[in-house]
Backbone as a printed PyTorch tensor [residue, N CA C, xyz], in Angstrom:
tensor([[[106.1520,  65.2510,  17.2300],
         [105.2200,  66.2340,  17.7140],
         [104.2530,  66.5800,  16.5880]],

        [[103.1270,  66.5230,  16.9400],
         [101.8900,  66.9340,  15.8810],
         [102.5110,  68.4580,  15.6110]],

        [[101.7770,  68.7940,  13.9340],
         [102.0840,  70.2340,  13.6650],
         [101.5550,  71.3000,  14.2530]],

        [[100.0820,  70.6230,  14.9600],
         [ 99.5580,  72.2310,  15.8260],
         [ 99.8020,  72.2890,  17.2200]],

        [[100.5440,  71.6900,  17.6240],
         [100.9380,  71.5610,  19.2370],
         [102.3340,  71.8680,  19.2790]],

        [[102.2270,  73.2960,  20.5500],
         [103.7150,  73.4900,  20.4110],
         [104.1440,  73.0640,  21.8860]],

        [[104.9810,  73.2150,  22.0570],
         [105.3040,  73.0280,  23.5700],
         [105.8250,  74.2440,  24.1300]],

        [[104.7470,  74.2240,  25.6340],
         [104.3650,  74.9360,  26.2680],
         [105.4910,  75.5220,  27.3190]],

        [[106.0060,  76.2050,  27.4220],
         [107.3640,  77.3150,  28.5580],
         [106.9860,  78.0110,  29.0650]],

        [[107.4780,  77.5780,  30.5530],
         [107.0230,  78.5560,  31.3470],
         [108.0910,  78.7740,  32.5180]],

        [[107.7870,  80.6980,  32.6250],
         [109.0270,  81.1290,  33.4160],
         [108.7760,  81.2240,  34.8870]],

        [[110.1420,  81.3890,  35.3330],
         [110.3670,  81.9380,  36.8630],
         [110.0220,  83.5180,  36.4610]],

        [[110.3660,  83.8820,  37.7790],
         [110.0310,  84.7470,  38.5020],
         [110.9140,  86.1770,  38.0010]],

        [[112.3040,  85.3530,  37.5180],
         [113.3630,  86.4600,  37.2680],
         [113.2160,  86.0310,  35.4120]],

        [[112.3970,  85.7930,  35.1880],
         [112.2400,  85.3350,  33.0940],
         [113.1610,  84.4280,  32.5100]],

        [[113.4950,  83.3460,  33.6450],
         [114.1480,  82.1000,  33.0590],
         [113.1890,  80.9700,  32.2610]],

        [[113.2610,  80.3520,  31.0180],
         [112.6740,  79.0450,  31.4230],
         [112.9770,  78.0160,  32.2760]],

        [[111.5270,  77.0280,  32.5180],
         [111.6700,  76.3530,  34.0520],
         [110.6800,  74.9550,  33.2780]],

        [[110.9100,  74.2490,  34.1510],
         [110.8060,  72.8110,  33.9780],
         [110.7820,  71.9450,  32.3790]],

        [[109.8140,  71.4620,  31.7440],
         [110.1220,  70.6680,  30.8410],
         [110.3540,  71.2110,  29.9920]],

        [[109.1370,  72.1510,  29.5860],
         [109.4080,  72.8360,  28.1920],
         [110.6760,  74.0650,  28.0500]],

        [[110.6460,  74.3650,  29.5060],
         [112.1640,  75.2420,  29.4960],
         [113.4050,  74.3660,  28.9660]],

        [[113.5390,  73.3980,  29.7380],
         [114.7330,  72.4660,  29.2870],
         [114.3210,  72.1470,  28.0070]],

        [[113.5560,  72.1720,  26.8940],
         [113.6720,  71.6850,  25.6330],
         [113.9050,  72.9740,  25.1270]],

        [[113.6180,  73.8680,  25.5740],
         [113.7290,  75.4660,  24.6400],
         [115.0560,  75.3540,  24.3160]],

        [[115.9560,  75.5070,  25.4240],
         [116.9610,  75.4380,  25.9590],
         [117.6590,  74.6020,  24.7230]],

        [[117.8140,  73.3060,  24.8510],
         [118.5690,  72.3890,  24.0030],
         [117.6890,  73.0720,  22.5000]],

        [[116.5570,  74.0040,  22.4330],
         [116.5240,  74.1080,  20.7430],
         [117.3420,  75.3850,  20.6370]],

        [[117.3780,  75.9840,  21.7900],
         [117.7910,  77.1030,  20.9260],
         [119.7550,  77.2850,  21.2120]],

        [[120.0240,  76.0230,  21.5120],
         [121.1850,  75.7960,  21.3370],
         [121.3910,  75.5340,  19.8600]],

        [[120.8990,  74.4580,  19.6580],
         [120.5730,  73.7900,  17.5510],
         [120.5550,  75.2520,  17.2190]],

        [[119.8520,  76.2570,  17.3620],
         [119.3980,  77.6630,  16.5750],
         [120.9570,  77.9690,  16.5730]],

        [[121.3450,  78.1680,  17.3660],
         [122.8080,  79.2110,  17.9040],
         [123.7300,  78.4500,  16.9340]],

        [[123.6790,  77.4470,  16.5580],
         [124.8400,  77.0930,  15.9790],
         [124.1710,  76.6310,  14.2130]],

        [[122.9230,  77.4530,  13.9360],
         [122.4650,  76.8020,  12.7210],
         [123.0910,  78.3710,  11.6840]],

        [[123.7340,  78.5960,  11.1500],
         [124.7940,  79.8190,  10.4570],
         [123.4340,  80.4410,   9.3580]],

        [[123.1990,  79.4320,   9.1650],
         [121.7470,  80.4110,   8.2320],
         [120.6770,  80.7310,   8.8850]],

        [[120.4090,  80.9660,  10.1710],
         [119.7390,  81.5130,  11.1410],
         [120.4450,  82.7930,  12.0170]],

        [[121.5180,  82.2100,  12.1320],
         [122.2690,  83.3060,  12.8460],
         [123.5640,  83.3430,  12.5230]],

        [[124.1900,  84.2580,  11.4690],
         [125.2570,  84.3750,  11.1550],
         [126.8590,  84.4650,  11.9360]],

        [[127.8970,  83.1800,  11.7080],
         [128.2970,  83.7150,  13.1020],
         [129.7960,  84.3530,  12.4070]],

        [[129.6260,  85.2210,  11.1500],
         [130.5810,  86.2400,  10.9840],
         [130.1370,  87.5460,  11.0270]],

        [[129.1060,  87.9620,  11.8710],
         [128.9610,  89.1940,  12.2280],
         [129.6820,  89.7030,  13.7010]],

        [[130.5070,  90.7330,  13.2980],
         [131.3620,  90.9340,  14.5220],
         [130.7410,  91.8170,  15.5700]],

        [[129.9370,  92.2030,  15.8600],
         [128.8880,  93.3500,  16.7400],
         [127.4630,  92.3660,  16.7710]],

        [[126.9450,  91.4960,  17.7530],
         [126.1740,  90.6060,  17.9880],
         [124.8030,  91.8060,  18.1660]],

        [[125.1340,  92.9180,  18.7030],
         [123.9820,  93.7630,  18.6190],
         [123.6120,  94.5390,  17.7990]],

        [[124.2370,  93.9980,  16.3540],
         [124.5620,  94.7520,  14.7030],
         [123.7820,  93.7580,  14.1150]],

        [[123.1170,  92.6180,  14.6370],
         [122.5080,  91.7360,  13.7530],
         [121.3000,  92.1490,  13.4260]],

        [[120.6060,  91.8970,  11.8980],
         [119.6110,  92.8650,  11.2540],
         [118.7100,  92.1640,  11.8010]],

        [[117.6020,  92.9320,  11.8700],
         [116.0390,  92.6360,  12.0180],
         [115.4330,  91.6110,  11.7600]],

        [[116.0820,  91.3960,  10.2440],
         [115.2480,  90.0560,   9.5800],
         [116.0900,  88.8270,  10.3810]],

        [[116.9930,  88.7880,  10.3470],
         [117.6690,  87.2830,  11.2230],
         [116.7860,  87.4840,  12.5430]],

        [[116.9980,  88.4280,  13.3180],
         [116.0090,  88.2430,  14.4220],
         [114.6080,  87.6630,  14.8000]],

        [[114.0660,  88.1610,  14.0460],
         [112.6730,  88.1930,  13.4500],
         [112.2250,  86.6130,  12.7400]],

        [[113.5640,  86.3320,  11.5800],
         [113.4330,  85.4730,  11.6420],
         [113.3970,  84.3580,  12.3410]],

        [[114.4950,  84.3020,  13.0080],
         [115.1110,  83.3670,  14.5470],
         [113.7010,  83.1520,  15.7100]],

        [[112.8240,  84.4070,  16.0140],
         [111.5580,  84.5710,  16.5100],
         [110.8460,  83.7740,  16.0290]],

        [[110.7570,  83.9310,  14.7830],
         [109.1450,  83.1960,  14.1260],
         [109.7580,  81.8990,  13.8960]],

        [[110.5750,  81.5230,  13.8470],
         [110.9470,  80.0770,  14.1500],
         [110.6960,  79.4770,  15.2830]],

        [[111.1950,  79.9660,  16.4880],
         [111.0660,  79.6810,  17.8200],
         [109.5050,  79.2730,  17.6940]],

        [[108.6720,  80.8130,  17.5600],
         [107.5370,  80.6600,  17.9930],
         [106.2480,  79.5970,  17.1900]],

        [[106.8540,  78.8060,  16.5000],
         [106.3190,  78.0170,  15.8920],
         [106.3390,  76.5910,  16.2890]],

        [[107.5320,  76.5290,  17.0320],
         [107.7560,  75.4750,  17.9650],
         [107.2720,  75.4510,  19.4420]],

        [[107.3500,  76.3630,  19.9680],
         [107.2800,  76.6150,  21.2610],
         [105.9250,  77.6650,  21.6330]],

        [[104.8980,  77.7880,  22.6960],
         [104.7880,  78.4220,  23.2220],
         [105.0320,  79.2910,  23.9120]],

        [[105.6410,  80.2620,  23.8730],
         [106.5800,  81.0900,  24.9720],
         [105.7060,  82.0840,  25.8600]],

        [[104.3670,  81.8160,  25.5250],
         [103.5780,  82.8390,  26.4370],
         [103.6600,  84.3960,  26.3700]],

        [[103.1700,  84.7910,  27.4720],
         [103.5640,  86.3140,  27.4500],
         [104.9980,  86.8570,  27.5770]],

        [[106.0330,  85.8120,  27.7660],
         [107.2890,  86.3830,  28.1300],
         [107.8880,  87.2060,  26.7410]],

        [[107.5470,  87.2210,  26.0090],
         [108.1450,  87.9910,  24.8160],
         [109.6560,  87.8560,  24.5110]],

        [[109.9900,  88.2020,  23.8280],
         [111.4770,  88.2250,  23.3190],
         [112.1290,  89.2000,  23.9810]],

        [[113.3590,  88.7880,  24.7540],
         [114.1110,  90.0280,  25.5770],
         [115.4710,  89.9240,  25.3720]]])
């Protein structure tokens, strides 16, 4: 993939991703979930995780992907 082209996601109705670029989100942000220096997985309270991993985890995504207006939820 060229560096200025991200791939483009786009949701349903209820804020799923849906067709191609959904299914690639999907398989990346599986790789994310299991990358430990992105997302620590000895934090015991998943809604205790700091800002910066988040944030970080975000600006990763969004560098790859288009995610449109759906924002982070």
């Amino acid at each position: 993939m060229e560096s200025d082209k991200k791939i483009c996601v786009e949701w349903n109705n209820v804020g799923q991703p849906v067709g191609l670029g959904g299914r690639s989100l999907s398989t990346f942000l599986g790789i994310v979930a299991r990358n430990a220096s992105k997302l620590p997985i000895d934090i015991p309270i998943w809604n205790k995780i700091s800002k910066t991993h988040i944030e970080d985890v975000w600006d990763f995504i969004k560098r790859m992907y288009d995610v449109g207006k759906s924002e982070k939820k």
